[in-house]
C-alpha positions in Angstrom: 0.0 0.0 0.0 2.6 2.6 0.2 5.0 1.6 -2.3 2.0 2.9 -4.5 1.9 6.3 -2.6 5.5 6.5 -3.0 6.3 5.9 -6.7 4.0 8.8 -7.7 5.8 11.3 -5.0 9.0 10.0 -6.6 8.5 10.6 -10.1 6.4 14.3 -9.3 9.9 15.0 -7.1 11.8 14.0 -10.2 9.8 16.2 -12.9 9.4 18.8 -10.8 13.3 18.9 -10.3 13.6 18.7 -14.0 11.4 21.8 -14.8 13.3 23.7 -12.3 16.4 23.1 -13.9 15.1 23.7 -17.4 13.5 27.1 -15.9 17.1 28.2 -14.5 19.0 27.5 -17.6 16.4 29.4 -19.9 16.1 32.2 -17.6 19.9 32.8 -17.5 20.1 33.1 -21.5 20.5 36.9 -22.0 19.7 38.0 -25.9 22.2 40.8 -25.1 25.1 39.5 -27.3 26.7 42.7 -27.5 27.6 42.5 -23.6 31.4 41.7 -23.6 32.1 41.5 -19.6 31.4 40.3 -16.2 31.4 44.2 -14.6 29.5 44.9 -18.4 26.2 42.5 -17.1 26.3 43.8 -13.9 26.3 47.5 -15.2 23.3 45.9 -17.2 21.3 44.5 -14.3 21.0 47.8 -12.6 19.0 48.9 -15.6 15.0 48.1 -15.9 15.2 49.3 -19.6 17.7 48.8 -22.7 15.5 51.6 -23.7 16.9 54.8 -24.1 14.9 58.2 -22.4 16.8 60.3 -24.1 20.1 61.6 -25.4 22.8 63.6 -24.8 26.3 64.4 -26.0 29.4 64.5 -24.0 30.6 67.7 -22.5 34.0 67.9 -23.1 36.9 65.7 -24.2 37.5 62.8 -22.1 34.6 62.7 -20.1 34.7 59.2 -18.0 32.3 56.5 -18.5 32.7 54.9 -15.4 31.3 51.2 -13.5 29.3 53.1 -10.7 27.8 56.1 -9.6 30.6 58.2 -8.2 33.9 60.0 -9.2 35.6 57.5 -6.5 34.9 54.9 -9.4 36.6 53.5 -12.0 36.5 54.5 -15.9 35.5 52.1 -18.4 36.3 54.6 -21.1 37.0 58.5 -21.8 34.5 59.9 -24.6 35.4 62.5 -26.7 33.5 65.9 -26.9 30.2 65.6 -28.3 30.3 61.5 -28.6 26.7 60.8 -28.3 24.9 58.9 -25.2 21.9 57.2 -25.0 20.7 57.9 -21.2 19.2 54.7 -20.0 18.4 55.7 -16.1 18.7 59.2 -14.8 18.5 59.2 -11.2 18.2 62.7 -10.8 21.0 63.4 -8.3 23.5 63.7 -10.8 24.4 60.4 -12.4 23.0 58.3 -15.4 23.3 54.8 -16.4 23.9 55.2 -20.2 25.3 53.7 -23.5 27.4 55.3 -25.6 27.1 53.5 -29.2 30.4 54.8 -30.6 32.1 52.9 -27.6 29.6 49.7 -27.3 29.7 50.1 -23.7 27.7 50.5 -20.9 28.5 52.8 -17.5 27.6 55.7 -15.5 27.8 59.3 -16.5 27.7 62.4 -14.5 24.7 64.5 -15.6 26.8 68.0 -15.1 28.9 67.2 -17.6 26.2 66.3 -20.8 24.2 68.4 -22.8 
């Protein structure tokens, strides 16, 4: 009597393990193919959109595109004046996450500094 409650519990515990692991491994396929780095996915996670709001231009010659919000952080890349830059999140105290197409990269731009 309870090998026949047991076999059912079995195989539901074994497809329900299955599905789980095919959910994981289909949820972690990104279609962003252009993404090139670790620190470039995480840059991408903060976003909630790969949709720009607007854009902007660079400032001046070698303004930093940098990995967080912050001039304590590290440059990814220095743009030159008037490079364009697709403003992904502003968060209205001064930094944006943005995209700058003539780089291919992704990172954090001071909002003083654009136009």
């Amino acid at each position: 009597m309870k090998t026949r409650r047991i076999i059912p519990m079995l195989a539901f515990a074994f497809f329900s393990v299955l599905f789980l692991a095919f959910a994981t491994v289909a949820q972690a396929q990104t279609p962003e193919a252009a993404v090139k780095s670790s620190q470039q996915k995480a840059i991408l996670a903060e976003t909630w959109t790969l949709t720009p709001q607007r854009t902007a231009k660079a400032g001046f010659t070698g303004l930093p595109l940098r990995n967080c919000e912050g001039i304590y952080c590290g440059k990814l890349a220095e743009m030159p004046m008037g490079a364009q830059i697709d403003i992904l999140v502003d968060d209205r105290e001064g930094w944006a996450l943005a995209h700058v197409p003539s780089l291919n990269l992704y990172g954090w731009v001071n909002t003083n500094n654009i136009y």
